[in-house]
C-alpha positions in Angstrom: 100.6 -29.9 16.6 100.1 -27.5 13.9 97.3 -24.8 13.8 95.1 -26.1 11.4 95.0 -29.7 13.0 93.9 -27.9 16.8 91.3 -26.6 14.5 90.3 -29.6 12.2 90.1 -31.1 15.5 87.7 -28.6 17.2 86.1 -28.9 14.5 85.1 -32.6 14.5 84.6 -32.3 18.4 81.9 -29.4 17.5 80.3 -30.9 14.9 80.1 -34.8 17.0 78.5 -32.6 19.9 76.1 -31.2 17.8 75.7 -34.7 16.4 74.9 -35.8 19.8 73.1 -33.4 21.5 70.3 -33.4 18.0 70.4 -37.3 18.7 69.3 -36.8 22.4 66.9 -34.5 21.7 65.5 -37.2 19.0 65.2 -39.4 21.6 63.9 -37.3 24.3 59.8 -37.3 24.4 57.8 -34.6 22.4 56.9 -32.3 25.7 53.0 -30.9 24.4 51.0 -28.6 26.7 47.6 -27.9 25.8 44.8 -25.5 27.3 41.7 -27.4 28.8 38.9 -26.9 26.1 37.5 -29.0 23.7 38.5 -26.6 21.4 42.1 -28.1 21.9 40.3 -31.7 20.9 43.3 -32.1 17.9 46.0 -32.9 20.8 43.7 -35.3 21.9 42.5 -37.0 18.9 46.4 -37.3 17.7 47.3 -39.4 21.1 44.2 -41.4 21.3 43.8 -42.5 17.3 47.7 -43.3 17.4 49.0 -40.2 15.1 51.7 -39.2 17.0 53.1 -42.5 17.3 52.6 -43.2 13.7 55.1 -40.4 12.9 57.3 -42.2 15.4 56.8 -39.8 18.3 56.9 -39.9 21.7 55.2 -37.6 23.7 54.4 -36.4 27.0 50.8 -34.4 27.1 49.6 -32.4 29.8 46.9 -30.2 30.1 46.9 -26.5 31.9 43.4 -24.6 33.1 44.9 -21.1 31.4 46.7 -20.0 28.6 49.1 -18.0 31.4 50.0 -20.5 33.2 50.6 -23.1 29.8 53.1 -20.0 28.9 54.8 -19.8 32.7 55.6 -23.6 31.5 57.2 -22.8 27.9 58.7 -20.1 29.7 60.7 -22.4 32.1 61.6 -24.6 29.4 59.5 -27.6 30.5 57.5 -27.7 27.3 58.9 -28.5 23.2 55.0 -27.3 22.2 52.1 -26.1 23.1 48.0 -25.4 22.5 47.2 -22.2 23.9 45.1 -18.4 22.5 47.5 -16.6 20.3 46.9 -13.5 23.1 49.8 -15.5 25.5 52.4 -16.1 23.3 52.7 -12.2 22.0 52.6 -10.8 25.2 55.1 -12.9 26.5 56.7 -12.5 22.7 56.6 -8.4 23.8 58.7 -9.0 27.0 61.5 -11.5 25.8 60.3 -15.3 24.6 60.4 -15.1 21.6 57.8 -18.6 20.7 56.4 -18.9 17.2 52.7 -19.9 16.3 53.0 -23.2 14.3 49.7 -23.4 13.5 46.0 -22.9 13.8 44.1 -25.6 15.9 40.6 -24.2 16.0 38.2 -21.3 15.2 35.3 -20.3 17.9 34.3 -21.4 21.1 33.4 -18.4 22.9 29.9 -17.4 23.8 28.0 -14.5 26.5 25.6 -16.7 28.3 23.3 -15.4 30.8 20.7 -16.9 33.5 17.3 -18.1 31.1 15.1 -15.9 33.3 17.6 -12.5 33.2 16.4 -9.5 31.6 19.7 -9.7 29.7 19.4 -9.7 25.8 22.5 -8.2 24.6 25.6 -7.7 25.3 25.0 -3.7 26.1 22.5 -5.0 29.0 25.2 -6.0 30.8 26.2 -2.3 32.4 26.1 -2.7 35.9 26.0 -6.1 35.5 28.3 -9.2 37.1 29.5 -11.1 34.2 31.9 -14.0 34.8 35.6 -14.3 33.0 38.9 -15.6 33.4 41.9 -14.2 34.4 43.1 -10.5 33.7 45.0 -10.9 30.7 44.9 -14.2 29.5 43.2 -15.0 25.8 39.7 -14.7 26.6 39.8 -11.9 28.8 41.2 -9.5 25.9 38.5 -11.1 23.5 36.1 -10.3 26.5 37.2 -6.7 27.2 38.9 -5.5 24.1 35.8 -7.1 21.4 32.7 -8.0 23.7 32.4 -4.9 26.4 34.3 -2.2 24.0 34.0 -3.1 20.7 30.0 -4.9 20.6 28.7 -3.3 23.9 30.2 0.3 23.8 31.4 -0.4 27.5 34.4 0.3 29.6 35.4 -3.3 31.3 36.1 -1.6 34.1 34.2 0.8 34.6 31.2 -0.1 33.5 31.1 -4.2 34.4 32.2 -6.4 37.1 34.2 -8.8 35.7 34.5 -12.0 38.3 37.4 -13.8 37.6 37.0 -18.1 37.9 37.5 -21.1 36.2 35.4 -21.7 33.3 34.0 -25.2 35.3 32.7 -23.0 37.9 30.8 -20.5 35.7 27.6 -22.4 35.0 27.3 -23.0 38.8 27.8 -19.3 39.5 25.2 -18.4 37.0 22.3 -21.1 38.3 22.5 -19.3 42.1 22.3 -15.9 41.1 26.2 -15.2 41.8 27.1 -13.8 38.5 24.2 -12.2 35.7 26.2 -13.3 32.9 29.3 -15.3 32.2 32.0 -15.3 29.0 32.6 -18.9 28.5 33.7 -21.6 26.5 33.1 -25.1 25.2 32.0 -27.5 26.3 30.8 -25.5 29.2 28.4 -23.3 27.0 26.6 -26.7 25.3 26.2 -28.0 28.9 24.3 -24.8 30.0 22.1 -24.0 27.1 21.1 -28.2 26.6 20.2 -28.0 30.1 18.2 -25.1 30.0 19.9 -23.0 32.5 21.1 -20.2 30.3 20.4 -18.3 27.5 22.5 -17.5 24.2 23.3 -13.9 24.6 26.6 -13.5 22.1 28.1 -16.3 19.7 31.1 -14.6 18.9 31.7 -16.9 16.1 28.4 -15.9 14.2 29.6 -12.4 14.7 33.1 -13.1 13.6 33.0 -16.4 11.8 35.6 -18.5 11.9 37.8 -16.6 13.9 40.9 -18.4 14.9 41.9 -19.3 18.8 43.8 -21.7 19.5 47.5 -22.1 17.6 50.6 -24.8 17.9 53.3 -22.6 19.0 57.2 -23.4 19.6 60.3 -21.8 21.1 62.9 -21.0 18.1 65.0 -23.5 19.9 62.9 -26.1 19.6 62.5 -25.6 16.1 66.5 -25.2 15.7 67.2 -28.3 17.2 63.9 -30.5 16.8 63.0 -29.7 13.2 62.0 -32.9 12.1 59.8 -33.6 15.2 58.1 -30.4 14.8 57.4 -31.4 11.1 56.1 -34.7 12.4 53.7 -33.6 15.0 52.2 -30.5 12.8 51.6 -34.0 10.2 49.9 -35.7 13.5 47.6 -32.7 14.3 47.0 -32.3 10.2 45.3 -35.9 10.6 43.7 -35.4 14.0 41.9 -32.4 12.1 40.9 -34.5 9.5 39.9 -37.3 11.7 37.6 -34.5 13.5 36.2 -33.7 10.0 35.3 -36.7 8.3 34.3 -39.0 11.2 32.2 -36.8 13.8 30.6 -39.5 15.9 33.9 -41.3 17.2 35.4 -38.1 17.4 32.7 -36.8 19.8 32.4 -40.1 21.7 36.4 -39.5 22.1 36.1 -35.9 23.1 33.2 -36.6 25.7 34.7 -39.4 27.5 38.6 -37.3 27.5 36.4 -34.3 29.5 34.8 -36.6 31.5 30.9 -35.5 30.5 28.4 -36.9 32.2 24.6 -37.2 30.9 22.2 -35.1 32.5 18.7 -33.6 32.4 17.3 -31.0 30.4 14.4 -29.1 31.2 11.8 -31.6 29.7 13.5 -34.4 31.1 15.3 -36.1 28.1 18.3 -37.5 28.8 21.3 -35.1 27.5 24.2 -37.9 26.0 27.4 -36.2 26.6 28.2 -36.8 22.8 25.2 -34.4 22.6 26.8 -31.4 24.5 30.1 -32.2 22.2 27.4 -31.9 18.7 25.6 -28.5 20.1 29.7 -27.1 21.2 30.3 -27.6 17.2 27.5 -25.3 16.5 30.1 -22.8 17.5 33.2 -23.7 16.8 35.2 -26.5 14.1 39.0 -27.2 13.4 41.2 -25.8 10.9 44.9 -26.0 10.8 45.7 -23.0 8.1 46.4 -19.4 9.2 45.1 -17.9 5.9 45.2 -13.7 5.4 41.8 -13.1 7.5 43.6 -14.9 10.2 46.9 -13.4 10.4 44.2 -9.8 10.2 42.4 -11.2 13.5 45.3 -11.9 15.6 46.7 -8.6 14.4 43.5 -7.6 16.0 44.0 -9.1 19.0 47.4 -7.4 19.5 46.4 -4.4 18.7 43.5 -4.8 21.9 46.1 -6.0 24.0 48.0 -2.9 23.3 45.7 -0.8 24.0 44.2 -2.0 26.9 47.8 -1.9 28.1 48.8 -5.7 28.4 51.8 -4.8 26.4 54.2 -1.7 26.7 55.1 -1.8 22.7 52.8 -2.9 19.7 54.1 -5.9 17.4 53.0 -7.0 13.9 51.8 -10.4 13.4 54.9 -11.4 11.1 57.2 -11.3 14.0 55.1 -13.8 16.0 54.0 -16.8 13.0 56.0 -19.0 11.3 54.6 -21.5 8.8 57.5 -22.8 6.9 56.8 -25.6 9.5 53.1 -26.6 8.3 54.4 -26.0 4.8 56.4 -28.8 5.1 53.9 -30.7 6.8 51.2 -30.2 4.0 53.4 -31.4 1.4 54.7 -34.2 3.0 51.1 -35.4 3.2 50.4 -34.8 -0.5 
């Protein structure tokens, strides 16, 4: 056997093994985490109206209670994407995986709330204060610490406030029995308070920085090497579940409401809260968008630029490194 046939046939063996192992991906379901907020409502919306499977997708959906833990997962290779703050993805980006944001999913969501009756006005009243948060170093904590308590209140996070860390389901609880003075929540928890008239609006951190982005569709690059057409296909699913969220609110919020499993309940005066309601008053403060426009590559450049300094990474990065939107490029078009 000469040289050049061992080669032509290494070759062909290559090439049929690539063959094969793109065709078993193919085939393989569409593995989507997603953070539990409403925020992340696009992942749902795209199962539930039939958009995934409409680009001939199959997917497997799971939700995680943090950001940290959603990347633990891409981390260990048991997820193809994911819904999660861009604050994740570019510290684990700083030590080693290397994921991509897709994607925006959603701008606002988070909000200082505080006990109706507390003395506390602003966010500099809460020196000496307990104010609930989530975990050191996930998304919302380094909104919390690096924009909240240092940039709006002038104050050292920990120095100056007790931050309590729990799950976001627990924090209206904590605030009604005098556990915590404040919390730094999210939707739908926020609409669930203030429509029951347990809390007061303290900070809408989307009035003070409209329409800044959270949420992003992120990827590993070897997802996108060797699933480039699904990853075109579900960036055209969550393109629809955006618009869907857009141009028909009422379904969407009777979809949202009964995915988070919201309940009615009482509001001071004794109306009946719907739990379609508590998804209306979340929208107050926060909408969908799927673009990552100039302002919003500026704000997660923010974001990494707190993280650095409040020493959640041991080297600064530039937002360039991190996003990628070749993919919803293609997506856009395609839709044209």
């Amino acid at each position: 056997m000469t040289y050049k046939s061992i080669l032509s046939s290494l070759l062909t063996v290559a090439v049929m093994a690539i063959w094969t192992n793109a065709a078993l991906a193919e085939d393989k379901p569409l593995r989507i985490g997603w953070v539990y907020a409403m925020a992340n409502a696009p992942a749902l919306i795209a199962d539930k109206k039939g958009f995934y499977a409409a680009e001939g997708l199959t997917v497997d959906i799971k939700s995680f209670n943090d950001g940290p833990l959603l990347q633990q997962a891409v981390a260990a290779g048991d997820l193809d994407i994911a819904y999660v703050g861009a604050p994740p993805v570019y510290h684990w980006f700083s030590r080693g995986l290397e994921s991509k944001i897709l994607a925006q999913v959603n701008y606002g969501q988070a909000a200082v709330i505080a006990n109706a009756k507390s003395p506390i006005n602003s966010v500099a009243d809460l020196k000496g204060k307990k104010l609930a948060g989530v975990a050191k170093g996930s998304g919302m904590d380094v909104l919390l610490r690096g924009y909240v308590l240092k940039e709006r209140a002038k104050l050292d996070p920990d120095q100056e406030v007790s931050i309590i860390n729990m799950p976001a389901a627990n924090m209206n609880a904590a605030l009604e029995h005098h556990e915590v003075d404040a919390a730094f929540s999210w939707e739908p928890f926020v609409s669930q308070s203030l429509l029951r008239g347990a809390s007061k609006l303290v900070l809408d951190v989307n009035k003070e920085l409209p329409q800044y982005p959270w949420y992003v569709v992120i990827s590993l690059p070897s997802t996108l090497k060797q699933r480039p057409d699904d990853v075109t296909k579900l960036l055209r699913a969550h393109l629809k579940a955006i618009a869907f969220l857009q141009a028909h609110p009422d379904e969407a919020n009777q979809i949202i409401a009964e995915e988070f499993k919201l309940e009615p309940t009482q509001g001071l005066n004794g109306k009946t809260i719907k739990p379609e309601d508590v998804v209306q008053e979340a929208r107050k403060r926060m909408g969908w968008s799927a673009r990552l426009d100039a302002k919003d590559l500026q704000f997660i450049q923010r974001l990494m630029d707190y993280s650095y300094g409040l020493g959640f990474m041991n080297k600064p990065l530039k937002v360039e490194q991190v996003v990628d939107t070749t993919f919803l490029q293609k997506a856009e078009q395609s839709l044209k």
